[in-house]
Backbone bond lengths (Angstrom), bond angles and torsions (degrees), N, CA, C in turn:
res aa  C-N    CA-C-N  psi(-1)  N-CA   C-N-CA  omega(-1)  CA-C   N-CA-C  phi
1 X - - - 1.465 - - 1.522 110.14 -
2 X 1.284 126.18 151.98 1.389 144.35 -177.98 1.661 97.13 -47.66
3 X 1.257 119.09 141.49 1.560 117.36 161.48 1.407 113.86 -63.45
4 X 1.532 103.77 -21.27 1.683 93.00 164.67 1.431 160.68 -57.27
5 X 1.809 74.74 -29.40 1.756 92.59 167.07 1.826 108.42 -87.26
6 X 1.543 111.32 13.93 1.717 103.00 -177.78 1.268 107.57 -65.56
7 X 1.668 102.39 149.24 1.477 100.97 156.15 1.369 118.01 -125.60
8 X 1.112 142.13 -179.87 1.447 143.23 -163.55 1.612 134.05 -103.27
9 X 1.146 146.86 32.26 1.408 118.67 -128.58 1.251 95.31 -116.16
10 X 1.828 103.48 134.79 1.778 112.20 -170.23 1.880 76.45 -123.72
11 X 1.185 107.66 109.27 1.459 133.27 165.50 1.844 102.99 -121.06
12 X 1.241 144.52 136.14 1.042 131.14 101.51 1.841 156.18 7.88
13 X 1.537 91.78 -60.04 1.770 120.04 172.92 1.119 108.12 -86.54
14 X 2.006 104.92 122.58 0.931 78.77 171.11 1.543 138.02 -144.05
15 X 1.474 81.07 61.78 1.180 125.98 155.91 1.926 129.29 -75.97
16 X 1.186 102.89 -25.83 1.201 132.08 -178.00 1.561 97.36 -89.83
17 X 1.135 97.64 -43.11 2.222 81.13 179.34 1.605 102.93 -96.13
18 X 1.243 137.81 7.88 0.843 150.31 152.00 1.406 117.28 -45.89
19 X 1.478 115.16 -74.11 1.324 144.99 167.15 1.668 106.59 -47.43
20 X 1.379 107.74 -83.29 1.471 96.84 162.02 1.641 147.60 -42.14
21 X 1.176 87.23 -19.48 1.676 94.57 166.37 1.326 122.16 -83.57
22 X 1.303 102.95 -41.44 1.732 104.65 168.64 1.475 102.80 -72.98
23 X 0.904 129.77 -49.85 1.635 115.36 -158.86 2.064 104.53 -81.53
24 X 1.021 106.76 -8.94 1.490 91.21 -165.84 2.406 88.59 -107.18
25 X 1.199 95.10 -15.65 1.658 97.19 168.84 1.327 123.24 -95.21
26 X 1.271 113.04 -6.40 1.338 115.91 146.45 1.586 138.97 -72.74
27 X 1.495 90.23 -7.98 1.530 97.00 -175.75 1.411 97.79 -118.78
28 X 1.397 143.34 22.25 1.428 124.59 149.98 1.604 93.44 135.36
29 X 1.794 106.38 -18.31 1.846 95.39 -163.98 1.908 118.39 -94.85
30 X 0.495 89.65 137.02 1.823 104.07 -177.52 2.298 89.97 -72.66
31 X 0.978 86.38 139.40 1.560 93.70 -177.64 1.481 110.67 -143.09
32 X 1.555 104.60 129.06 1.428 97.66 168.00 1.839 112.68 -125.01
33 X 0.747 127.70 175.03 1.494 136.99 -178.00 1.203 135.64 -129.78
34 X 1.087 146.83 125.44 1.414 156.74 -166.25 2.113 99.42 -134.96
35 X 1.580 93.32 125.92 1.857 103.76 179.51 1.766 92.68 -101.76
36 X 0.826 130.82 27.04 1.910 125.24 153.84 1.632 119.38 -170.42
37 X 1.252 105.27 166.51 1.668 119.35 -174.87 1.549 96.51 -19.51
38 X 1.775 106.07 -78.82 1.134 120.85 -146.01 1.040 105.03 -83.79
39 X 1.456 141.21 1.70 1.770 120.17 143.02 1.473 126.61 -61.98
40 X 1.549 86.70 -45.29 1.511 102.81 -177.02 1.121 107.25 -61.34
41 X 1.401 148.77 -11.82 1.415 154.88 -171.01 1.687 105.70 -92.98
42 X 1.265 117.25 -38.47 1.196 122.61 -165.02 1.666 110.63 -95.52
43 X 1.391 105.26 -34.00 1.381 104.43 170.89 1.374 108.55 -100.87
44 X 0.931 140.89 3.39 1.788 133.89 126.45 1.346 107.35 -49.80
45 X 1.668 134.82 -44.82 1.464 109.41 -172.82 1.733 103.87 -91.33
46 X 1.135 117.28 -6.38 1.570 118.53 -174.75 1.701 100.81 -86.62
47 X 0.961 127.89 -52.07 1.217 128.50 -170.52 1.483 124.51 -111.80
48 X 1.486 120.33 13.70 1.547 129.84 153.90 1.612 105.39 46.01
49 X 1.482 125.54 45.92 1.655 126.66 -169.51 1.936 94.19 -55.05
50 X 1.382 93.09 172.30 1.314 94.02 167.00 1.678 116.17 -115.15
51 X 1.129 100.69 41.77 1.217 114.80 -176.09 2.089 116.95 168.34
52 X 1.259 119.85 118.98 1.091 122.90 -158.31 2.534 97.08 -128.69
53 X 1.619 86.00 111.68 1.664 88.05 175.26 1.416 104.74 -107.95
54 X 1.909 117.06 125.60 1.107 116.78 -174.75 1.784 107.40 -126.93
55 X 1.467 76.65 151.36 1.957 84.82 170.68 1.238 115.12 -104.28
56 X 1.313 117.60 131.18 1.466 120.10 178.86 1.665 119.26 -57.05
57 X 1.698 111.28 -20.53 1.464 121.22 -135.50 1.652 84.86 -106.05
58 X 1.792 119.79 50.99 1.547 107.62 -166.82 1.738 114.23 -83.87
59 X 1.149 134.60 176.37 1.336 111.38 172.89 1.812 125.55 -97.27
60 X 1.554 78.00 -13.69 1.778 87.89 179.73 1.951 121.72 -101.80
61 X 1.266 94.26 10.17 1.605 104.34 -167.15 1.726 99.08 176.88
62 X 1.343 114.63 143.72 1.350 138.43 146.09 1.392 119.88 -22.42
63 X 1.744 136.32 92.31 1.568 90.28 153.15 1.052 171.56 -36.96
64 X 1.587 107.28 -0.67 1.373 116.13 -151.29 1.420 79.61 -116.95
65 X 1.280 131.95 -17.01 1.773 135.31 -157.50 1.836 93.09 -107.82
66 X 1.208 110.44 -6.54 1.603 114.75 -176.91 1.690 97.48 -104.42
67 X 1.146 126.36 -32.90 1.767 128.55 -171.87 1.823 90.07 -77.00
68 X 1.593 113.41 -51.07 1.280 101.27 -170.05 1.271 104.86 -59.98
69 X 1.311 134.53 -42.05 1.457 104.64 -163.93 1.724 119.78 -112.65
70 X 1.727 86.86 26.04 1.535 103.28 156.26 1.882 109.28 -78.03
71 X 1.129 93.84 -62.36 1.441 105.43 173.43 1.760 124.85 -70.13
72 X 1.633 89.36 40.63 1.358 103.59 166.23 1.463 109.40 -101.55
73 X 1.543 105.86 -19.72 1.764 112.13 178.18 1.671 96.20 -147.01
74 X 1.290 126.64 -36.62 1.296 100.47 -160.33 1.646 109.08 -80.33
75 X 0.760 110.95 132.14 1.704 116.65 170.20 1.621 132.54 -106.29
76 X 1.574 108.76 13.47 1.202 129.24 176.97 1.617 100.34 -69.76
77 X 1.407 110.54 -173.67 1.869 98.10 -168.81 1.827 73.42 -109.50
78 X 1.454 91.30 159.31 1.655 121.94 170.45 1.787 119.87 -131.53
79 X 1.239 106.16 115.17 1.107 107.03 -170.53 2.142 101.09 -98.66
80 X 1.747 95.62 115.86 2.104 83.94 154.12 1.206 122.76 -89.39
81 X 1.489 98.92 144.26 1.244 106.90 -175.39 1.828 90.86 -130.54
82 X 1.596 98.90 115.29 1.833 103.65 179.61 1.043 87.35 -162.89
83 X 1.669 107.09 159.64 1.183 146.47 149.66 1.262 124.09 -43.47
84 X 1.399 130.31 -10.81 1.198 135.64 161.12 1.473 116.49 -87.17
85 X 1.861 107.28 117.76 1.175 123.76 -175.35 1.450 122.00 -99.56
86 X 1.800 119.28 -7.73 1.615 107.06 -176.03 1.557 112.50 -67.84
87 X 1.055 105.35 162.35 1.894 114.00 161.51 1.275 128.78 -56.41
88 X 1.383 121.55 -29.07 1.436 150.39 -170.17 2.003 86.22 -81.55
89 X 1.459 111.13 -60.07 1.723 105.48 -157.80 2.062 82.45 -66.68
90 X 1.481 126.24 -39.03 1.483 97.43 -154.74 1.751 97.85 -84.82
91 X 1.048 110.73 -20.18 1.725 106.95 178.79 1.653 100.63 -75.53
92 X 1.475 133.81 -23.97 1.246 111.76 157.08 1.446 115.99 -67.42
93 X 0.955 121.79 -39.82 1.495 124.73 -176.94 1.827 126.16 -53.70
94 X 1.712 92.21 -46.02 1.488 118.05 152.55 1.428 113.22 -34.36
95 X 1.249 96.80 -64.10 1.838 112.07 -144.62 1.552 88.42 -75.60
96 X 1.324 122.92 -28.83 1.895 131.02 -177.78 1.426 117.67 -69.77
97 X 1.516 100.60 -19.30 1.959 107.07 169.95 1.871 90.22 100.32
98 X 1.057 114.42 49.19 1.642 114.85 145.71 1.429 108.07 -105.84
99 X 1.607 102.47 146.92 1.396 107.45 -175.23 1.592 121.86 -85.48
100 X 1.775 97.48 -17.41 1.744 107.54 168.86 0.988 93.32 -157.87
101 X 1.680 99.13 -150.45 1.754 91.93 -153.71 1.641 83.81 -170.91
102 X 1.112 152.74 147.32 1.815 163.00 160.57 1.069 90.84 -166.40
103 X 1.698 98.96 140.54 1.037 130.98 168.87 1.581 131.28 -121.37
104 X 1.303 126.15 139.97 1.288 128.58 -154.88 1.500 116.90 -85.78
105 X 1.150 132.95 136.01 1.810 108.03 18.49 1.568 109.81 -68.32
106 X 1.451 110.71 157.54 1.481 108.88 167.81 1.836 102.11 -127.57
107 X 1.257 88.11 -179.00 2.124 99.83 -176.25 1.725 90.52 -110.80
108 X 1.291 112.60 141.06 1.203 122.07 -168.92 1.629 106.04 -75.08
109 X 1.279 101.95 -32.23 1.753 103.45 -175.49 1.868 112.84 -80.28
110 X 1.580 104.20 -7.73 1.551 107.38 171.88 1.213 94.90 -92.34
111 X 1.316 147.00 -32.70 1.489 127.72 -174.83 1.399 109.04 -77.65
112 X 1.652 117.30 -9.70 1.511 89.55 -155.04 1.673 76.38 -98.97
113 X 1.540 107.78 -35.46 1.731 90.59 170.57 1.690 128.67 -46.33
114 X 1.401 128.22 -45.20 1.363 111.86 155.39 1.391 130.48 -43.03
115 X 1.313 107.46 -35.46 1.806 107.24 -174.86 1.409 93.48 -59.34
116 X 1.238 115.62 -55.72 1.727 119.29 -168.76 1.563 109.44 -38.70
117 X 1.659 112.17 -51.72 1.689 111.74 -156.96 1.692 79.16 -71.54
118 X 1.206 121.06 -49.10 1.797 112.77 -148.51 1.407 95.20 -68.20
119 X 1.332 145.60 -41.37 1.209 144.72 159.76 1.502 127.94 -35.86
120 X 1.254 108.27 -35.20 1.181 108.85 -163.62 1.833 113.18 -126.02
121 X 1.948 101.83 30.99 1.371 106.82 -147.48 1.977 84.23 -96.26
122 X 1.031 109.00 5.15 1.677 99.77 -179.30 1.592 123.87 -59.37
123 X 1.053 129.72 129.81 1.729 113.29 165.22 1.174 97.77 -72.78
124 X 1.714 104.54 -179.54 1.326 127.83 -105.81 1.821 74.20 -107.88
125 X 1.266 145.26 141.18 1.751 125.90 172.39 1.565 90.99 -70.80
126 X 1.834 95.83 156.27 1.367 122.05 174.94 0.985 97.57 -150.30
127 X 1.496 133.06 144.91 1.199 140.16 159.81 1.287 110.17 -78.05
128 X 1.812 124.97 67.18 1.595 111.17 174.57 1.788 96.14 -149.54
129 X 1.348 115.85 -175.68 1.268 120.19 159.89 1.156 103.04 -166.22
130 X 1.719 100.60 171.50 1.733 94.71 -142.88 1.621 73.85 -140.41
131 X 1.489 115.29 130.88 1.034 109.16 178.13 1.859 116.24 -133.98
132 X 1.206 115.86 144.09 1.513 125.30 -157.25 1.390 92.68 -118.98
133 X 1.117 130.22 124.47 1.298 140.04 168.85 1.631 117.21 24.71
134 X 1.080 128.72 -71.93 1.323 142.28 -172.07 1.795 115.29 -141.53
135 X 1.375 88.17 22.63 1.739 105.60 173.96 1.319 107.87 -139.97
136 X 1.509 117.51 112.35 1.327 114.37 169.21 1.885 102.14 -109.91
137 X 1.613 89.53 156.24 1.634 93.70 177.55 1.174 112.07 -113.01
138 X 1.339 143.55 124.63 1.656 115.46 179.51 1.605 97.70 -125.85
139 X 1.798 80.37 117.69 1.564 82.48 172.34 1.526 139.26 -93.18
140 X 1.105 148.02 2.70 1.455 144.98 75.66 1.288 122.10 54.58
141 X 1.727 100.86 -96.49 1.190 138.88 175.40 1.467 118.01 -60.03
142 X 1.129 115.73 -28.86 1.690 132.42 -157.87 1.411 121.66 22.65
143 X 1.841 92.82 65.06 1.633 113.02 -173.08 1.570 82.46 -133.93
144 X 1.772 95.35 158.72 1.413 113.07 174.59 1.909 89.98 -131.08
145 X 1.162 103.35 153.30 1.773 122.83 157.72 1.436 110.84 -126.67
146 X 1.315 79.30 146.21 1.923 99.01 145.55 1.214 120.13 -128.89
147 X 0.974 123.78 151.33 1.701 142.22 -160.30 1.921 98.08 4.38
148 X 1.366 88.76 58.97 2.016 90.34 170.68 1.294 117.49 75.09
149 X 1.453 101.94 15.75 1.598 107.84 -178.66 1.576 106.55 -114.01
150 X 1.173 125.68 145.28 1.610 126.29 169.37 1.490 111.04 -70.40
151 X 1.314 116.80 121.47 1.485 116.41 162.93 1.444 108.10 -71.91
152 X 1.287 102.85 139.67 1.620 103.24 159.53 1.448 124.88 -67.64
153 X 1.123 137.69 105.60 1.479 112.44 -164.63 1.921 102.06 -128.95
154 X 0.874 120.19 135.77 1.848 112.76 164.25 1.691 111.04 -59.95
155 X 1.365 100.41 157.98 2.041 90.17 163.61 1.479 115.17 -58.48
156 X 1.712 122.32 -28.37 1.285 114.38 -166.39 1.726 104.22 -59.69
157 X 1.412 99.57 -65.28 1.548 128.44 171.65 2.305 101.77 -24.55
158 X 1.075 99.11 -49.48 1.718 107.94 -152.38 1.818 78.55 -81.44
159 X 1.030 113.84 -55.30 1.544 105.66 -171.43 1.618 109.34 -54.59
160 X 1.690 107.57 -43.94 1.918 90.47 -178.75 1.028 96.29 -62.82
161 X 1.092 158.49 -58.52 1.380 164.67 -52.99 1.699 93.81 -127.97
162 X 1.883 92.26 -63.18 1.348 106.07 -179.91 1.473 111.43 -74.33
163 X 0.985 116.37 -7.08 1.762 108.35 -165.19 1.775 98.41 -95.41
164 X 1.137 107.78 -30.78 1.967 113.41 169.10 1.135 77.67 -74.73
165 X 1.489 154.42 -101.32 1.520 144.02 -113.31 1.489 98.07 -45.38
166 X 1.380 118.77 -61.60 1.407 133.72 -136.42 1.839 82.77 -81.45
167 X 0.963 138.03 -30.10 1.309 128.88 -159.14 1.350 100.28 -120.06
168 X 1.697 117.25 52.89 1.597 117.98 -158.42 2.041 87.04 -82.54
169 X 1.245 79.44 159.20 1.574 86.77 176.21 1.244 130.06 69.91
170 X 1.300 126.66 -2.58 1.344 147.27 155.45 1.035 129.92 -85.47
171 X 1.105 156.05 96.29 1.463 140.60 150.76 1.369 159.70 -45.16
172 X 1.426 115.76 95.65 1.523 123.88 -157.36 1.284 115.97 -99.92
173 X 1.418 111.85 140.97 1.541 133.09 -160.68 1.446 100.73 -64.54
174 X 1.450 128.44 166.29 0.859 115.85 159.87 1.225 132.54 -77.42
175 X 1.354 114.64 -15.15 1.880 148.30 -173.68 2.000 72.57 -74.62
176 X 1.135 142.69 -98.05 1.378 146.60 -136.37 1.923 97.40 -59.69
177 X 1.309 124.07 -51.90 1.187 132.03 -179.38 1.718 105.96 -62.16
178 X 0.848 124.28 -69.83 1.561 122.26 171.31 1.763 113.69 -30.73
179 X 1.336 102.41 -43.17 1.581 117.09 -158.35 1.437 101.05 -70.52
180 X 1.636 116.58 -53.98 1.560 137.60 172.05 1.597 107.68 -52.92
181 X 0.783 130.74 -27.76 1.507 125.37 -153.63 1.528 92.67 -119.85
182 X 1.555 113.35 -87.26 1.997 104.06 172.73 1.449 127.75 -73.06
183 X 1.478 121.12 -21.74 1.407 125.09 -177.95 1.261 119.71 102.33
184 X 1.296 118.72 173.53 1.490 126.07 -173.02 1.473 118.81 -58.37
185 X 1.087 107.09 4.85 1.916 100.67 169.85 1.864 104.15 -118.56
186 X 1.058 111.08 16.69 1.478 104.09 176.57 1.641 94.56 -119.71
187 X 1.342 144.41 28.80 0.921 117.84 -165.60 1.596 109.80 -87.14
188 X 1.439 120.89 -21.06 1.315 112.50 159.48 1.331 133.37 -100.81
189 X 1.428 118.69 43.49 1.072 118.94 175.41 1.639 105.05 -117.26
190 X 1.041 123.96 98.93 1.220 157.95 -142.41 1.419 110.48 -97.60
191 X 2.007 97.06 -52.04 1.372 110.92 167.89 1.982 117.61 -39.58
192 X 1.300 92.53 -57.48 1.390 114.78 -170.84 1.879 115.01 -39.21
193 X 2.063 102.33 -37.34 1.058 89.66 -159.94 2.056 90.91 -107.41
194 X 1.237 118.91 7.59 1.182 136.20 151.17 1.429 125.02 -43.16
195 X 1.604 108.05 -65.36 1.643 110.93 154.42 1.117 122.22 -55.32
196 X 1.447 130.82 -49.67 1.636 128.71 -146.06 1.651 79.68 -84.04
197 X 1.254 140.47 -37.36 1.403 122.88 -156.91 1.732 88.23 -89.75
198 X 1.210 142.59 -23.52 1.525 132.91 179.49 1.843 116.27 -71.93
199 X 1.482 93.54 -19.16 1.286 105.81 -170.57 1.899 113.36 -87.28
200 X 1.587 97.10 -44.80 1.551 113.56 178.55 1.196 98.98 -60.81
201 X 1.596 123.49 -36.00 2.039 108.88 -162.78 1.099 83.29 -87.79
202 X 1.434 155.42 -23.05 1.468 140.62 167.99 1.598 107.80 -42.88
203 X 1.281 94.56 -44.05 2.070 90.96 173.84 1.304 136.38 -77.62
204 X 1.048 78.99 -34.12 2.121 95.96 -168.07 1.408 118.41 -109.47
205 X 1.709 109.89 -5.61 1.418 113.92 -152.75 2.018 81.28 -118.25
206 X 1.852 107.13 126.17 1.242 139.41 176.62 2.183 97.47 -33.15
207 X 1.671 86.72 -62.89 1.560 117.16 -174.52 1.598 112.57 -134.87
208 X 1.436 104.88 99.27 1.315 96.30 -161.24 1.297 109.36 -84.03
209 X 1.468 117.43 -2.22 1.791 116.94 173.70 1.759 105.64 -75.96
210 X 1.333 100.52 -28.87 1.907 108.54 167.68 1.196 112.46 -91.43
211 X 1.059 143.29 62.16 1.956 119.21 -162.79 1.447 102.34 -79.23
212 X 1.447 91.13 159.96 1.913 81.12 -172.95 1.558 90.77 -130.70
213 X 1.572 116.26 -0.36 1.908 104.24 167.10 1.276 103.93 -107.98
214 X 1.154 121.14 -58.00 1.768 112.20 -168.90 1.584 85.42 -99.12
215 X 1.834 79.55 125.29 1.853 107.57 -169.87 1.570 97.40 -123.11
216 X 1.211 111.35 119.78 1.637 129.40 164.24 1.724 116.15 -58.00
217 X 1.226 98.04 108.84 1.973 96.69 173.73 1.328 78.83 -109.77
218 X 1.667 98.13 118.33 1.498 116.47 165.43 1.639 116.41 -50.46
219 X 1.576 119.38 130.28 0.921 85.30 178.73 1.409 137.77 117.00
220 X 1.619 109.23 -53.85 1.331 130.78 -177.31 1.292 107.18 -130.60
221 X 1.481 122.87 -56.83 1.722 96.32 -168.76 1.688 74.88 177.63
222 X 1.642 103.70 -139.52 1.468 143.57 -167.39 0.854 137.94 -137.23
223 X 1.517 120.87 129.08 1.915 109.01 -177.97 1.432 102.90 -136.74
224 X 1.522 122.76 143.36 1.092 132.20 176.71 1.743 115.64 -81.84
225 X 1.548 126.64 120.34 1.125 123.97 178.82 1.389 91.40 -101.16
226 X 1.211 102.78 145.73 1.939 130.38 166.68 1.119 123.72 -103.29
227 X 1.778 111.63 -11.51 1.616 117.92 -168.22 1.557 89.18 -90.52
C-alpha cells in the first residue's frame, strides 16, 4: 500500500499495537510500530505516515516531550491515545499540537471515527488567498504568513484558521465551529476549541492578550475581523 495511507503508532503495549494493527489493517491502513520515543521519532521522520497515534506512558521519554518535538516539523494530525484521563494532561496535550486525545480503554469504531475527522480535516483546495494586512492565507497551498514569513501551523490549526477567514465578519457558534472542523461528536467540547483558538492567536495575533482578528463573542462562538 502507498506510504500514504501509513499510520504511526509509538505505544509501548504490546498488546495495544496488537489491537491496533488488526483493527486499523482491516480497514484499508498499512501500520507500522515503534515500542519507544526514539523509534517512534525516527520512523515518523523516515516514513512521513499520514497519521501518527501516541502514548504518553513511553519508557524512554515523556509523551508530551515526544508530540513537542514531533511538532517541530511534522504537521500531519496526531492522535493520544493514554491512560491518562485529567483535563489538565489533555489540555496539555492540546496546547502541545495534538489533534485529539482518547483515552484507554477505547471502542475501536470511536478511534477509527477520529482518524476519519483528523484525516479528512483539510478545506476544500482553491486557487485564491485572502490576505489581511500582514496575514495572508493561501488556500491552495495550505500555508498561512505573516509579514512574508511562514507560520507554523498543524492541519487542525490551518483548517480553523481558514474556516474564520472565509466567514470573516460573521460570527460562529461554537456548536457550528466545533461541528466543521471535528464533527458531530465534538459538538460540546468547547474546551477543545478554547485551546486551538488560544494557541492560533499565539501565531497570527500582533498581541494575542488584545487580538484584533479572532474576536471572542462571549458566550456564543467567534468571528474573524480583516479590518
Amino acid at each position: 500500500m502507498d506510504t500514504k495511507q501509513t499510520i504511526l503508532i509509538i505505544d509501548d503495549e504490546i498488546q495495544i499495537r496488537r489491537l491496533l494493527e488488526i483493527n486499523l489493517s482491516a480497514n484499508g491502513y498499512r501500520v507500522i510500530e515503534a515500542e519507544n520515543a526514539k523509534e517512534g521519532l525516527q520512523l515518523a521522520a523516515s516514513v512521513n505516515p499520514i497519521l501518527i497515534i501516541l502514548d504518553l506512558g513511553l519508557p524512554d521519554m515523556d509523551g508530551l516531550d515526544v508530540l513537542k518535538k514531533l511538532r517541530e516539523w511534522y504537521t500531519a494530525p496526531i492522535i493520544i491515545l493514554s491512560v491518562r484521563n485529567s483535563e489538565e494532561d489533555i489540555v496539555k496535550a492540546l496546547e502541545s499540537g495534538a489533534n485529539d486525545y482518547l483515552t484507554k480503554p477505547f471502542r475501536n469504531r470511536e478511534l477509527l471515527a477520529r482518524i476519519h475527522v483528523a484525516t479528512h480535516q483539510g478545506v476544500r483546495q482553491q486557487e485564491a488567498s485572502m490576505v489581511f494586512d500582514n496575514l495572508t492565507i493561501d488556500l491552495a497551498k495550505h500555508t498561512a504568513t505573516k509579514n512574508n514569513e511562514i507560520i507554523k501551523l498543524t492541519s487542525t490549526e490551518f483548517s480553523l484558521l481558514a474556516l474564520m477567514a472565509k466567514n470573516e465578519g460573521r460570527v460562529l457558534t461554537h456548536v457550528y465551529i466545533l461541528q466543521e472542523i471535528w464533527g458531530y461528536g465534538y459538538t460540546e467540547q468547547t474546551q477543545y476549541l478554547r485551546v486551538f483558538i488560544a494557541t492560533l492567536r499565539k501565531k497570527i495575533e500582533d498581541n494575542p492578550s488584545k487580538p484584533k482578528l479572532l474576536i471572542t463573542e462571549s458566550g456564543i462562538g467567534y468571528r474573524f475581523s480583516g479590518e
